[in-house]
Backbone bond lengths (Angstrom), bond angles and torsions (degrees), N, CA, C in turn:
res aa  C-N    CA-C-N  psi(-1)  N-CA   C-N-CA  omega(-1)  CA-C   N-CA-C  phi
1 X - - - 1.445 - - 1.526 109.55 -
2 X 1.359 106.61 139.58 1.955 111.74 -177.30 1.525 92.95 -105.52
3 X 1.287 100.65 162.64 1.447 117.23 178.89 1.563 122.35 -54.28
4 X 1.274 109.28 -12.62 2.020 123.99 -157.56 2.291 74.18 -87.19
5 X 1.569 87.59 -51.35 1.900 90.29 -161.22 1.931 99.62 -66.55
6 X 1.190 141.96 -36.18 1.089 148.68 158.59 1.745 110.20 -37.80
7 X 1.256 116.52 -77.45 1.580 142.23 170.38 1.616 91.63 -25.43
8 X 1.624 116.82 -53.24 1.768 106.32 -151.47 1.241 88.66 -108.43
9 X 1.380 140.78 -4.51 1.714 126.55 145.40 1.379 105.48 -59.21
10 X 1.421 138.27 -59.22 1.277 129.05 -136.41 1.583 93.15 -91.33
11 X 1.526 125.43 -18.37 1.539 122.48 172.92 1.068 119.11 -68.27
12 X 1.279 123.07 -52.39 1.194 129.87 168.28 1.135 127.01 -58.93
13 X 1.749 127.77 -41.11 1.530 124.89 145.08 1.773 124.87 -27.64
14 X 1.161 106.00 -40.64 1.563 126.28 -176.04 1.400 98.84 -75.82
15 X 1.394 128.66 -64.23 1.253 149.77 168.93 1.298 107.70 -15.95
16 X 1.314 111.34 -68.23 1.641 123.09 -162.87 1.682 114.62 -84.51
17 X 1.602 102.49 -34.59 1.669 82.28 172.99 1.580 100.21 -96.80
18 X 1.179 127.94 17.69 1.932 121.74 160.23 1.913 84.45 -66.06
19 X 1.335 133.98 -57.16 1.569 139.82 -170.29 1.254 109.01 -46.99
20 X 1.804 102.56 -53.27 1.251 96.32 -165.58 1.492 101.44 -72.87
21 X 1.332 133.29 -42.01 1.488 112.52 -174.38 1.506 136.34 -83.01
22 X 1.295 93.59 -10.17 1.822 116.64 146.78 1.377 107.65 -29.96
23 X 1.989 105.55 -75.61 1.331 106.40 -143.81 1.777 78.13 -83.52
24 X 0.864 149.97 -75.66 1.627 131.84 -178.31 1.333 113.42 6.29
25 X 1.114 96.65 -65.64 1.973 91.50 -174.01 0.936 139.10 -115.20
26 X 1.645 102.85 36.66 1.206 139.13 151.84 1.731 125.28 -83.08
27 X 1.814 98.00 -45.93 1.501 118.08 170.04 1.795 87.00 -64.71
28 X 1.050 143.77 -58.42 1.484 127.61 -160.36 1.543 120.57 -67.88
29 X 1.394 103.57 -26.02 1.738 120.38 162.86 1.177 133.20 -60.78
30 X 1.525 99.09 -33.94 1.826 109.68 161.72 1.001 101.09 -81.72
31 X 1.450 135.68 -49.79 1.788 116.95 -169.94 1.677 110.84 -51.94
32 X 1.250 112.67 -57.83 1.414 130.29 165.90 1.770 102.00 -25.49
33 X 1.399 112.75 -78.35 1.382 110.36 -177.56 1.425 123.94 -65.17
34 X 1.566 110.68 -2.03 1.623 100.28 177.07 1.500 91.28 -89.67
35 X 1.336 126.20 -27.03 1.571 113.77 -162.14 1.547 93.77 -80.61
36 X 1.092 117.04 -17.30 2.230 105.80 174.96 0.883 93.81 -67.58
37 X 1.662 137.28 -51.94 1.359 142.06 -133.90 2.294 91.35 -79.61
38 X 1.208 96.63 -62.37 1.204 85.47 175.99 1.381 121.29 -73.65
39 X 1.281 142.69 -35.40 2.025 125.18 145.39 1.708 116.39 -14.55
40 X 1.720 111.65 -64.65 0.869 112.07 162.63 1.726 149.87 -52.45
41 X 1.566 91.36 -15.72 1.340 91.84 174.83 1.685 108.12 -109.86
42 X 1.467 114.92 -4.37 1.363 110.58 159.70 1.659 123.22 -83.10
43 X 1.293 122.98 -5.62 1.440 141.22 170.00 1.410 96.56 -70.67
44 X 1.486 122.30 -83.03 1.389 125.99 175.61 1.518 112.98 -34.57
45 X 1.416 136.96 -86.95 1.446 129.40 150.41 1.692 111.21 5.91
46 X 1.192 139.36 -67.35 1.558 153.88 175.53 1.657 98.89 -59.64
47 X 1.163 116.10 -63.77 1.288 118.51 -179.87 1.800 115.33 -51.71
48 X 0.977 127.64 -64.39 1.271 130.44 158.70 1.627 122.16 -31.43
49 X 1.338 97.69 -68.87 1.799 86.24 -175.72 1.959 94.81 -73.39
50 X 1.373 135.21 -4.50 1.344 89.75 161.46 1.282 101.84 -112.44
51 X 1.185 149.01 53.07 1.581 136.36 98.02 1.152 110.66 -58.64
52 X 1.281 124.22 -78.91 1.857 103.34 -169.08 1.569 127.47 -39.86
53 X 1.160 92.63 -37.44 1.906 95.46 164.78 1.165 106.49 -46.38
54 X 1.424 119.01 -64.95 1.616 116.02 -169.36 1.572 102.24 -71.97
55 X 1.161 138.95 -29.77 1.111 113.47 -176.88 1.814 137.40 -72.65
56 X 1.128 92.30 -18.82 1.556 121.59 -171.22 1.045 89.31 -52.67
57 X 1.454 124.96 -70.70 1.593 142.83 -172.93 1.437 115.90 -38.63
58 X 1.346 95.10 -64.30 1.446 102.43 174.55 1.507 126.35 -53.20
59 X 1.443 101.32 -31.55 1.519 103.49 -170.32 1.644 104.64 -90.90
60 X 1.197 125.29 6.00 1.342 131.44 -180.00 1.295 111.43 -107.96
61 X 1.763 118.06 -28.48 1.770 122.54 165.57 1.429 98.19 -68.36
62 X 1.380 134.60 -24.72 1.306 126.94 -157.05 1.512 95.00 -88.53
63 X 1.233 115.27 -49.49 1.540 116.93 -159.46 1.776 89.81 -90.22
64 X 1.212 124.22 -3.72 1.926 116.99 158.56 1.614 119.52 -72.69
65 X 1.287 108.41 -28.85 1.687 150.00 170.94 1.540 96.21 -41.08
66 X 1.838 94.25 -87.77 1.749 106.10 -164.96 1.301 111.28 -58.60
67 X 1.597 122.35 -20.39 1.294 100.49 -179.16 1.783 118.84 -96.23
68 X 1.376 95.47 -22.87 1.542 99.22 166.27 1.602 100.81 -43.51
69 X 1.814 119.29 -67.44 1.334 136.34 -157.76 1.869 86.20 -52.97
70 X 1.459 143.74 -57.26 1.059 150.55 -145.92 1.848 84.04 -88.98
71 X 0.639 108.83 -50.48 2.189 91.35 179.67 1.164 102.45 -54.58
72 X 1.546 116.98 -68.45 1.452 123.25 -170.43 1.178 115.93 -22.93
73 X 1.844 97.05 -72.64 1.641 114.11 179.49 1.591 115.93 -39.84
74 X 1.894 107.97 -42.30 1.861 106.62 179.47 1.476 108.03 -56.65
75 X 1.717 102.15 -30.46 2.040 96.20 -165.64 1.038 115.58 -62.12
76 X 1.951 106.71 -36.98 1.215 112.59 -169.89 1.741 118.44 -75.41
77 X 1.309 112.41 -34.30 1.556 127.37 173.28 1.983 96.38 -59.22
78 X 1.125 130.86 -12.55 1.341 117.88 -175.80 1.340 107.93 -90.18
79 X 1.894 112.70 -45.54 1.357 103.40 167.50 1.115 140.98 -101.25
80 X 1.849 106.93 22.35 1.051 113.92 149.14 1.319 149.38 -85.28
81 X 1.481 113.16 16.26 1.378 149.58 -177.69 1.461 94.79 -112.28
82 X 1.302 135.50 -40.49 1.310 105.40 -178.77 1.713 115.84 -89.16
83 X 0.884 104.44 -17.54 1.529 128.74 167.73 2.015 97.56 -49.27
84 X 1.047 118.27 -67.91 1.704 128.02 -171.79 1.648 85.33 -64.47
85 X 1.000 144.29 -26.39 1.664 112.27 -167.13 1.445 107.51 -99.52
């Protein structure tokens, strides 16, 4: 063996585990990012049902609101007809 055939064993030795430890901690970077990915999608999940919690409420004082405002308004349309005669 000459030095050129030595040189392109030992590069390519170098070569392949630079690959192999590339793709190593690359496979550990996706595991890493699937476990944010799912954190993140159990935050959102949490986030959601407590808006709808709060919203329910709200949207039931609101619609207790319009109809108070919609009686009121009928009481007032009653004696405001006797008021004009």
């Amino acid at each position: 063996m000459d030095i050129t055939q030595i040189f392109i064993i030992i590069s390519l030795i170098v070569i392949s585990l630079a690959i192999i430890v590339s793709t190593i901690y690359l496979v550990s970077l996706i595991k890493e990012l699937q476990k944010a990915t799912e954190k993140v999608t159990e935050i959102l999940n949490d986030t959601h049902q407590i808006t709808s919690s709060v919203a329910k409420p709200v949207s039931s004082f609101s619609e207790f609101l319009m109809g108070f405002k919609n009686g009121f308004s009928l009481f007032n349309s009653f004696f405001n007809k006797e008021d004009k005669q």
